[in-house]
C-alpha positions in Angstrom: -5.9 15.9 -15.8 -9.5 16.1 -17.7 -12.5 14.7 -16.0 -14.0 12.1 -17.7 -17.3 9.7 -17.4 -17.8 8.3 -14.5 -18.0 4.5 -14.1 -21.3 4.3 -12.6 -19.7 3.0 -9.3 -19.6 4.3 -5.6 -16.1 4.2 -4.2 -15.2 4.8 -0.5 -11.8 5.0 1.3 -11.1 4.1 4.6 -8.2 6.1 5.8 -6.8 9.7 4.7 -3.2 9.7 4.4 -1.3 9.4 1.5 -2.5 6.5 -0.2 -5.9 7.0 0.4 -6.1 10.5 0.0 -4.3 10.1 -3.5 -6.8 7.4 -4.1 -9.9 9.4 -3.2 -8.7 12.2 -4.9 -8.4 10.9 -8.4 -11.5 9.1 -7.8 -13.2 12.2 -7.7 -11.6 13.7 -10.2 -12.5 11.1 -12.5 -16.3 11.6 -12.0 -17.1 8.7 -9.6 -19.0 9.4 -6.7 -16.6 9.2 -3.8 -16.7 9.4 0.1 -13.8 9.6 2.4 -14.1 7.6 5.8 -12.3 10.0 8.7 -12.3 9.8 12.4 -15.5 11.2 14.0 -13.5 13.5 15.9 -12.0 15.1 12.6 -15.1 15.9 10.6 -16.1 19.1 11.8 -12.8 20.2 10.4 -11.9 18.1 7.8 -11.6 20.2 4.3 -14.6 19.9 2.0 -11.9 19.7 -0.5 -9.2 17.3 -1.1 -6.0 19.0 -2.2 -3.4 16.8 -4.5 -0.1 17.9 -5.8 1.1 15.1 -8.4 3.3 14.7 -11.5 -0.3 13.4 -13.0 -1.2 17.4 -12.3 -2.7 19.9 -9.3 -6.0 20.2 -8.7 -8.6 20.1 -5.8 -11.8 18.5 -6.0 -14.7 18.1 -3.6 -15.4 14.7 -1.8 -17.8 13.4 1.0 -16.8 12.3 4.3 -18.4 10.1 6.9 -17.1 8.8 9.8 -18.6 5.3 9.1 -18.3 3.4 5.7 -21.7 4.0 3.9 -23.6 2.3 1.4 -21.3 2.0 -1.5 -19.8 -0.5 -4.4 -16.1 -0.1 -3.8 -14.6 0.3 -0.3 -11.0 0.9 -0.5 -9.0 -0.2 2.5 -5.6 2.5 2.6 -4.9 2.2 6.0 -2.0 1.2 7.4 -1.5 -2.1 8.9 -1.0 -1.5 12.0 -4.3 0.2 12.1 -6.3 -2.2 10.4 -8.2 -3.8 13.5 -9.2 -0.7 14.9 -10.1 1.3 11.9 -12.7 -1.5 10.4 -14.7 -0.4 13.4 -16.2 2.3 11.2 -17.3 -0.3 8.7 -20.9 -1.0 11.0 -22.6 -2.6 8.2 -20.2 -4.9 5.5 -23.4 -5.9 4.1 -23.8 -2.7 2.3 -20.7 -2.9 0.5 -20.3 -4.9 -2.7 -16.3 -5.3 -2.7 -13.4 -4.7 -0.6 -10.5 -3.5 -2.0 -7.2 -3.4 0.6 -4.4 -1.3 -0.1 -2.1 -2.4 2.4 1.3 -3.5 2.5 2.2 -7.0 3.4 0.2 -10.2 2.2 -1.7 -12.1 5.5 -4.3 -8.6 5.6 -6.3 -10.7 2.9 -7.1 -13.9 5.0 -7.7 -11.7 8.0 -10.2 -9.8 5.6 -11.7 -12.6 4.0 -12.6 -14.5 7.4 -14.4 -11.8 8.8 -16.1 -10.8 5.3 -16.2 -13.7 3.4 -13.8 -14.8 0.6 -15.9 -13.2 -2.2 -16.3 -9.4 -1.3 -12.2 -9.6 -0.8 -10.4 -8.6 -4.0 -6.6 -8.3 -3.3 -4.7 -5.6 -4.9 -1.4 -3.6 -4.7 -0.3 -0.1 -5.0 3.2 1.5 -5.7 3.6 4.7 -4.6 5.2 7.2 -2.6 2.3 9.8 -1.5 2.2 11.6 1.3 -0.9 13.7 3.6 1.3 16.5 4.5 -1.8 18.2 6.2 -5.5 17.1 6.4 -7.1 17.2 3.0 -3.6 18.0 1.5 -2.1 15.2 -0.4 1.8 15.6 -2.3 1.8 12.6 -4.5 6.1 12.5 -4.9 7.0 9.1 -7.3 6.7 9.7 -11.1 4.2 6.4 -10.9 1.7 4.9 -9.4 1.1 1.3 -10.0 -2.4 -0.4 -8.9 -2.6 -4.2 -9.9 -5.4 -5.9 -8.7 -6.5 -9.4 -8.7 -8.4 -10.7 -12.2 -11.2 -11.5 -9.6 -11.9 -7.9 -9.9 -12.3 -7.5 -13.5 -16.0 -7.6 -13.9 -16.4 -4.8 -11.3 -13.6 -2.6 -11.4 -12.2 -2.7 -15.2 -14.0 0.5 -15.9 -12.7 1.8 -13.0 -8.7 0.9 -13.7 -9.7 2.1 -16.9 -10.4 5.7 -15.5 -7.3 5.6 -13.2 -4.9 5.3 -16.2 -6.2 8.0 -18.0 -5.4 10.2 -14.9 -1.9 8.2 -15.2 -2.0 5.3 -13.4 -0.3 2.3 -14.5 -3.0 -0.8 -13.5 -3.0 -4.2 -14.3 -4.8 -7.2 -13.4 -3.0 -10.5 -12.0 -4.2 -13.8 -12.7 -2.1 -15.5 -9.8 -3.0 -14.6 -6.5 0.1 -15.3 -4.5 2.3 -13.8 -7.3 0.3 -10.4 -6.9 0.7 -9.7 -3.4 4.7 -11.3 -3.0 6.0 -9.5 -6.1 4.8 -6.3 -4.1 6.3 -7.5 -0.9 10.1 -9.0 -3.0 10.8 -5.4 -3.6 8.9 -3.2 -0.5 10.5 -5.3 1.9 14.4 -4.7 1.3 13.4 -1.3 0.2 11.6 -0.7 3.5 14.2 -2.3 6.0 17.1 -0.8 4.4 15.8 2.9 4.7 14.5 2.7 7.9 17.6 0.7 9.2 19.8 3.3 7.9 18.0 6.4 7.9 19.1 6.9 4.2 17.4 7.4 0.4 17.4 4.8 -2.4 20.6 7.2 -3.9 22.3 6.6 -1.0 21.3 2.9 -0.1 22.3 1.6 -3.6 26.0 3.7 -3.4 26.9 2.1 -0.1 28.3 -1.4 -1.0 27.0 -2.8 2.5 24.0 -1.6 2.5 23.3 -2.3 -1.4 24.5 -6.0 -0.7 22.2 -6.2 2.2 19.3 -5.1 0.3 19.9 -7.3 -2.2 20.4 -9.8 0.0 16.8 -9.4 1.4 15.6 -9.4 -2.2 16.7 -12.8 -2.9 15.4 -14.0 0.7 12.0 -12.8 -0.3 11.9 -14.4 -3.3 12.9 -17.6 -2.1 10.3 -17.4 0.4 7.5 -16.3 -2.0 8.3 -19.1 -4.6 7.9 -21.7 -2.1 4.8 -19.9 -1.0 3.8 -20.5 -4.5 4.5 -17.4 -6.0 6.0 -16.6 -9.2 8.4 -14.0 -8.6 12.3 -13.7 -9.9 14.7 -12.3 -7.7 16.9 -11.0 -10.8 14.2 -8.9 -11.9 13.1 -7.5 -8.5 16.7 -5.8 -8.6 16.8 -4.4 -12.1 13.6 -2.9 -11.3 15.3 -1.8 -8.1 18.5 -0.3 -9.3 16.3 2.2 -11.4 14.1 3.8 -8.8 14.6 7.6 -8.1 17.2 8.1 -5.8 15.0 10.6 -3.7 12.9 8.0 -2.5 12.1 7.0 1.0 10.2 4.6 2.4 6.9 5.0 4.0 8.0 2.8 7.3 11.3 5.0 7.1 8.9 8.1 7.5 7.1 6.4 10.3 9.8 5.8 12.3 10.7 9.0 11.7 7.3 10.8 13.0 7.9 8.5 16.0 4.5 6.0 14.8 4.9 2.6 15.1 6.7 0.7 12.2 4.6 -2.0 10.1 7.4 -4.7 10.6 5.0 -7.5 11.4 3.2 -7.3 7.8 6.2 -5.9 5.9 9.0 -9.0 7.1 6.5 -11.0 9.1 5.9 -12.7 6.2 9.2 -13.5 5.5 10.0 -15.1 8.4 7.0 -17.0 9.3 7.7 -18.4 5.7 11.2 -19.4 5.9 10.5 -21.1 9.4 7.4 -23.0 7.3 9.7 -23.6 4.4 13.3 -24.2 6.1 14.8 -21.3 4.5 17.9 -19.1 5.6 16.5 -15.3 6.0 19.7 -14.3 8.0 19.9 -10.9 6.1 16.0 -9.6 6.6 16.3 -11.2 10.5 19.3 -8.9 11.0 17.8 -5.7 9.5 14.6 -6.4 11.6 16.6 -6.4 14.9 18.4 -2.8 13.4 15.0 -1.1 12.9 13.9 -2.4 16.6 16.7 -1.1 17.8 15.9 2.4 15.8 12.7 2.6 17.4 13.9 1.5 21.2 12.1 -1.8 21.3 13.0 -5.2 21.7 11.0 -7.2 19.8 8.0 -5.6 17.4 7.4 -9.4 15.5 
């Protein structure tokens, strides 16, 4: 990786773990002035450098932390989920910030976001990735890819930016279509998420087990039946070619959750899914019974 010009925007990122620390990281590295939001409790210690491992290259590069969001263009939401609520605490002053940028998985973060910040400082996005904090500051970026696409509401801000990121290896895009931005995300993460952390296994092993295989694929379809009559535009046969071909070392960051003992992010991962077959009428019988496997995994009843 080469530094190049920065884009003449200030980027923060709330939350530190794999996502955002990858995020943050290549920020940095790109020239951008960037600060990472931490807990208060974790500053004193908190590296002055953020360590990345990646495919993209190893480096280390110096960032700023804070434990409140501070006055910056680009705040990039990569926490998870389940965390969301608590962790926009350290955002004290939304007025300062031009755009929010969330990172998460699931689809029903962006009304959430939008009501308590207004429709236009939200600009949806995805991210593809399998990255992981193995220690504070330490970051081991694992997939061969990352893919950011981000809603063509962003463009004016943030196509220097996406710019920068691809020259560090990214693969970005902007998405036209809303709704087909954040379910063609959710058509693949959800079968690839509830299989893994149903049965404990990698992608290799998931798509060599003829149960398991037809259950994910089985979810696939489920999702994309749901997200079409969400409006979507999403096609359940390409979902699963794009499937079949991922590494067969990869696991699932729910899977890895479960597997630290923190709490899965079922509710935004196949919450969607099943609030949106009971809107739409539509048989989910295959995500419904891998839902009820990973509660069971985790010793709780019900966790949606």
């Amino acid at each position: 990786m080469n530094p190049s010009s920065t884009v003449g925007l200030r980027h923060a990122i709330l939350g530190a773990g794999g996502v955002g620390g990858l995020m943050a990281a290549c920020l940095a590295k790109s020239g951008a002035p960037v600060t990472l939001v931490i807990k208060r409790e974790s500053l004193p210690t908190y590296p002055e450098q953020l360590r990345l491992e990646s495919p993209f290259g190893n480096f280390s590069v110096p960032v700023e932390r804070a434990a409140e969001v501070p006055f910056t263009d680009v705040l990039w939401l990569a926490v998870k989920a389940t965390q969301l609520e608590s962790s926009l605490a350290a955002l004290t002053h939304p007025e300062t910030v031009k755009a929010i940028v969330p990172l998460l998985n699931g689809v029903d973060h962006i009304a959430l976001l939008r009501a308590k910040f207004g429709a236009e400082k939200v600009i949806p996005a995805t991210i593809g990735v399998e990255s992981e904090r193995v220690a504070p500051g330490h970051i081991i970026h694992r997939s061969s890819f990352v893919l950011l696409n981000v809603s063509s509401s962003g463009r004016p801000l943030l196509a220097g930016t996406l710019e920068q990121l691809q020259q560090l290896g990214f693969d970005c895009r902007f998405v036209d279509d809303e709704a087909t931005l954040m379910w063609s995300k959710l058509a693949f993460l959800a079968a690839f998420a509830l299989t893994t952390t149903a049965s404990g296994m990698g992608t290799r092993e998931i798509l060599s087990d003829a149960r398991w295989r037809e259950l994910g694929l089985a979810v696939i379809n489920e999702t994309c039946a749901v997200a079409v009559a969400e409006g979507a535009k999403v096609d359940a046969n390409s979902v699963i070619a794009g499937v079949v071909k991922m590494p067969g070392n990869m696991r699932s960051s729910m899977q890895k959750d479960v597997e630290q003992g923190h709490p899965p992010e079922l509710d935004a991962i196949a919450g969607p899914i099943l609030r949106g077959a009971t809107r739409h009428g539509i048989d989910v019988r295959a995500t419904k019974n891998l839902v009820e496997e990973v509660e069971r995994r985790v010793g709780a009843s019900r966790l949606l």
